[in-house]
C-alpha positions in Angstrom: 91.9 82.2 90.7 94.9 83.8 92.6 94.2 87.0 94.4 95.5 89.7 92.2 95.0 92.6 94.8 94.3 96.1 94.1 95.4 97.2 90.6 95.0 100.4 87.9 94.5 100.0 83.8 97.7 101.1 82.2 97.9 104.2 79.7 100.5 105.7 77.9 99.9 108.7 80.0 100.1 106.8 83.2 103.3 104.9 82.6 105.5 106.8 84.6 102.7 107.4 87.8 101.9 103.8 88.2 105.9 103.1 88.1 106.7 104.7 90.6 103.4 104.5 92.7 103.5 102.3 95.6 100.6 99.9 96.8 99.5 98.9 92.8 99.4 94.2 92.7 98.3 94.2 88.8 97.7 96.1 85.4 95.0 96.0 82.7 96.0 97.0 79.8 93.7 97.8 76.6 94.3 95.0 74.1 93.9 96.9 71.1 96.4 99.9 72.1 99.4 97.7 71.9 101.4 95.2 70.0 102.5 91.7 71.1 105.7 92.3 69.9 106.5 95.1 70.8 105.1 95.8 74.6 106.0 99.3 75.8 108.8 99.9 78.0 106.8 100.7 80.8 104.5 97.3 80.6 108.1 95.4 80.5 109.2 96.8 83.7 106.4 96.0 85.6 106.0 92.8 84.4 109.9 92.2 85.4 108.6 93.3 89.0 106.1 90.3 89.0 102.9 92.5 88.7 100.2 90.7 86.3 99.0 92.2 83.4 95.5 91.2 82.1 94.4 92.2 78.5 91.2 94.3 78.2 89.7 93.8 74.8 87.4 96.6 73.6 86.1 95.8 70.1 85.7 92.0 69.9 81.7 92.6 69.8 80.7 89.4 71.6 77.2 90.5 71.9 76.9 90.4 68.3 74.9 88.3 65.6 77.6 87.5 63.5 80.5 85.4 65.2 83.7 87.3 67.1 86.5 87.8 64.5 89.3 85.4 64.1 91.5 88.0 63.5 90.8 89.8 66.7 90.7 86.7 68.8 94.2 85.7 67.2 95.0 89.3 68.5 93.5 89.1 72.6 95.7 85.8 72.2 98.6 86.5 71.3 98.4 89.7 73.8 98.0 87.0 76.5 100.6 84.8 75.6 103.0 88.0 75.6 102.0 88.9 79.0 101.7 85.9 80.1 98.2 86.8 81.7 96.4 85.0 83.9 93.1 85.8 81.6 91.6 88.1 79.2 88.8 89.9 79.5 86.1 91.5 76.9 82.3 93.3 77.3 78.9 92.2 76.9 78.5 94.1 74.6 77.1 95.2 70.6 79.6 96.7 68.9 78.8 96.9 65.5 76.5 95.2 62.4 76.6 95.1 58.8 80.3 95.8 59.2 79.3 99.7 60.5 81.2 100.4 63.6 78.6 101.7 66.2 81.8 103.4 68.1 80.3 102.6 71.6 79.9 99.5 74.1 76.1 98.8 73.6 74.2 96.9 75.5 73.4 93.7 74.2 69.1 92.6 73.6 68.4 90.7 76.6 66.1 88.0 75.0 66.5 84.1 74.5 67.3 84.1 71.1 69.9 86.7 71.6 71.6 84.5 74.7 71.6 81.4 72.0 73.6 83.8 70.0 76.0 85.1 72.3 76.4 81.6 74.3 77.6 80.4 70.4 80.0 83.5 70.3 81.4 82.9 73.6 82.3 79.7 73.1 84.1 80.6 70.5 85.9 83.1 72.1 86.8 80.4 74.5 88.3 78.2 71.8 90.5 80.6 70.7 92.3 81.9 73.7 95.1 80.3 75.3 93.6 81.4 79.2 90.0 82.1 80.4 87.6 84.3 79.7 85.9 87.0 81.8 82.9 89.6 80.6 82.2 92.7 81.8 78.7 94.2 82.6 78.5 97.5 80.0 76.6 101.3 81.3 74.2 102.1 79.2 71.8 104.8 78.6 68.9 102.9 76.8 67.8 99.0 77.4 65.4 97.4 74.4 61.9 97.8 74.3 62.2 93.5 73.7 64.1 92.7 76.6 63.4 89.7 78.0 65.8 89.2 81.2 67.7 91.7 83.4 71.3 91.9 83.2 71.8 90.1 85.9 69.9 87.3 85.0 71.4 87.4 81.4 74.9 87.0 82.9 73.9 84.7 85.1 72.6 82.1 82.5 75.7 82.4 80.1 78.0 81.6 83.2 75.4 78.8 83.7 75.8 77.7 79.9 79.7 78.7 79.2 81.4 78.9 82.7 82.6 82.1 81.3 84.1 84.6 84.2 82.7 87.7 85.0 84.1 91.1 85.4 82.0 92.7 87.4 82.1 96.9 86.9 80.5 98.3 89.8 80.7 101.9 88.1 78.7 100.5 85.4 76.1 98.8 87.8 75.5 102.3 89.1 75.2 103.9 86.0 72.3 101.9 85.0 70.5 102.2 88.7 71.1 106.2 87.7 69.9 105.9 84.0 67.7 102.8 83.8 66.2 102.4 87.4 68.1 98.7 87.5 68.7 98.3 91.0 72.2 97.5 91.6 72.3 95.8 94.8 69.5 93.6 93.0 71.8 92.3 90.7 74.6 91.8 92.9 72.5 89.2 94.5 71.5 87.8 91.2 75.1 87.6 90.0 77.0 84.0 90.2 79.5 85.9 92.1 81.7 82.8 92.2 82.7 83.3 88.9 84.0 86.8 90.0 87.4 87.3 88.4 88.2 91.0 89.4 86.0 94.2 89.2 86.0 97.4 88.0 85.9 100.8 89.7 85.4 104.0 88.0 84.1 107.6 88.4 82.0 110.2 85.9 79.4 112.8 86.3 75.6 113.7 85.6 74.5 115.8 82.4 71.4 116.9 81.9 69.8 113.9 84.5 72.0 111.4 82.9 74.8 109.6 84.0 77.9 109.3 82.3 80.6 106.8 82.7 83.2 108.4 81.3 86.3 107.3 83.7 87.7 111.1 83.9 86.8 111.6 87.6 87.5 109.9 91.1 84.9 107.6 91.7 81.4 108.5 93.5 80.9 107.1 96.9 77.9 105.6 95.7 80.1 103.5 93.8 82.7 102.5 96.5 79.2 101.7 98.2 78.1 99.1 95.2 82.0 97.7 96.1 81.6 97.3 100.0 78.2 95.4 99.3 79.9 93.1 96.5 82.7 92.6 98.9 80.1 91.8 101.5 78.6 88.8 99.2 82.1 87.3 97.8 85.5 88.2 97.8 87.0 89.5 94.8 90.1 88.5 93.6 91.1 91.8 92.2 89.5 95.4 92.3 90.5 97.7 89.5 91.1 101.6 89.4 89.7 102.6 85.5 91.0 106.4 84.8 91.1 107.2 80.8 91.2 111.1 80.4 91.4 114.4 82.0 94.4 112.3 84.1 95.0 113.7 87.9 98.3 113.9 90.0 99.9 110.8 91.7 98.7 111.7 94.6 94.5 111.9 93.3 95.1 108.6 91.9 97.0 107.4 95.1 93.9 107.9 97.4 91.5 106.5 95.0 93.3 103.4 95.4 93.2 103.9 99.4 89.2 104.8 98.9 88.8 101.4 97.2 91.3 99.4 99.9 88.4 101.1 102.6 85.6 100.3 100.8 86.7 96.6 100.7 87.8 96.8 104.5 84.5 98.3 105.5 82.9 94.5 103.8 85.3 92.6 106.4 84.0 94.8 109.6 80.3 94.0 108.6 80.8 90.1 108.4 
């Protein structure tokens, strides 16, 4: 894949920030907050300034029993064909059951049977859309008792069975070292980073002893740590700056993007 560089996800309360903010190569853009025909303004100027936009999907449920909706695949399709996006990408993740929304990005049941499952579901997700697929590692505060495979190795085999890409959140890695005791690093080196097609960066805080990932602060160094040893092990073709509330000044979200140019620099001085 091309080298997208160093981007930010769009929001509506962003537009004009990342306009006029120097140093940003590409967009992500929530799939489900806009319509295909009708981009926003922003979105159309920077697409006429060459910057690619990649459509984040949020509630397909891949990690489901029952199969991914047509109706939402039709959608994360037609978003890509609008932005002409080099790919789409979607979590690993259990979003809802019985037709009850669960509201949240679980994680999925790391056990043979479910893989079967979501290898089926991925598939089909790859039928559908008119550009690859890449799925992003979820944070979680709970794993299942029945788990039968880490996250990594999960991953790992439905690349191996799919060729699916992988969107590798490193704030999300992190969160599970904090919550779960997953070591990150671990599963860095587990992770078919070959099939890396960008990565996430993000910050949050601790509550009570737990971490949450809530994407309203700048991001931890312990993060931008998990980055310069992913950078150290493959070279990503895009790192992405995830900000979705409490919004800061140009200038806070400016340096994050210089923090996470470092913390890929700092990978190049160690080879």
């Amino acid at each position: 894949m091309a080298g997208l560089g160093v981007g930010i996800g769009w929001r509506s309360e962003l537009d004009l920030s990342i306009e006029r903010m120097a140093g940003v190569d590409f967009l992500e853009v929530v799939a489900e907050n806009i319509r295909p025909a009708g981009l926003p303004e922003s979105i159309r100027v920077m697409r006429a300034r060459g910057l690619p936009v990649i459509p984040h999907g949020v509630s397909l449920g891949i990690g489901g029993a029952e199969p991914p909706s047509q109706d939402r695949l039709a959608h994360l399709a037609a978003c890509a064909r609008a932005l002409d996006a080099p790919l789409v990408s979607e979590h690993l993740a259990f979003v809802r059951g019985g037709g009850v929304e669960a509201g949240h990005l679980l994680p999925v049941p790391r056990t043979r049977e479910s893989l079967r499952i979501v290898t089926e579901n991925v598939r089909r997700a790859q039928d559908a859309l008119p550009v690859p697929l890449a799925l992003e590692n979820v944070a979680a505060i709970f794993g299942w008792p029945d788990d039968e495979l880490t996250e990594a190795q999960f991953l790992a085999e439905l690349v191996e069975r799919t060729g699916v890409g992988l969107l590798i959140d490193v704030a999300n890695l992190y969160t599970n070292q904090f919550n779960l005791g997953l070591p990150a690093v671990a599963a860095l080196d587990t992770l078919p980073l070959e099939h890396l097609a960008y990565v996430h960066v993000a910050g949050g805080y601790e509550h009570h002893g737990v971490w949450h990932d809530t994407h309203s602060t700048a991001a931890p160094q312990a993060v931008l740590d998990l980055l310069t040893e992913l950078c150290a092990r493959a070279t990503p073709p895009g790192v992405l700056l995830e900000w979705d509330e409490d919004y800061p000044s140009d200038a806070v979200l400016a340096n994050e993007l210089s923090r996470i140019r470092a913390a890929m620099a700092l990978a190049g001085e160690a080879r």
